[in-house]
C-alpha angles and dihedrals in degrees: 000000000000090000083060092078102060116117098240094045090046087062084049103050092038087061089059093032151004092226127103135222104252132232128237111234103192093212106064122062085209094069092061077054091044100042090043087046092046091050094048085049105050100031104101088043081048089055090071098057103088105212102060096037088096090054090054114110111243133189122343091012094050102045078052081058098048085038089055100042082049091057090044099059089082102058091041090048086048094049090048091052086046095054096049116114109256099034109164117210092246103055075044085059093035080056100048093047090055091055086053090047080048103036107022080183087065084063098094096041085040094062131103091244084044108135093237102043116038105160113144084211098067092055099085115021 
């Protein structure tokens, strides 16, 4: 997606779409959600510039992409409701029950001991 930046493949895309190749940002989980949604996205209007048409993933490597941006839906879906203004500590706990229905793995970071959350609150709903 890099190679979409370039001056001459930003003229290119912008005559098949307005949209632009997005940039990881390492940080933020929501930029793996924002780079696989923009690829999904742009793919068929990247298609057209020429010289990234050969770095495109293609088969096998590019349903794992739309698999994977399929999977993600639920997590980003989760972030954006836990961002919203007038959010009670027990829809925060519902949502965090329905990432461990979605994700069992979540479970451990998910907890109240986890390392990154310690809130005696958020023990018992």
């Amino acid at each position: 997606m890099t190679s979409l930046w370039l001056p001459n493949n930003v003229t290119q895309l912008a005559l098949h779409t307005h949209l632009l190749a997005e940039i990881s940002n390492a940080t933020r989980w929501s930029s793996v959600w924002k780079l696989v949604d923009k690829y999904v996205s742009i793919r068929d209007e990247a298609n057209y510039v020429t010289a990234v048409e050969d770095l495109l993933p293609r088969g096998s490597t590019h349903h794992r992409i739309l698999a994977l941006h399929e999977k993600l839906k639920g997590p980003n879906s989760v972030c954006e409701k836990l961002q919203q203004p007038k959010r009670t500590l027990v829809e925060v706990h519902a949502l965090f029950d329905a990432c461990i229905k979605m994700s069992p793995g979540m479970s451990d970071y998910l907890a109240a001991e986890a390392n990154i959350v310690y809130w005696s609150v958020l023990k018992d709903p």
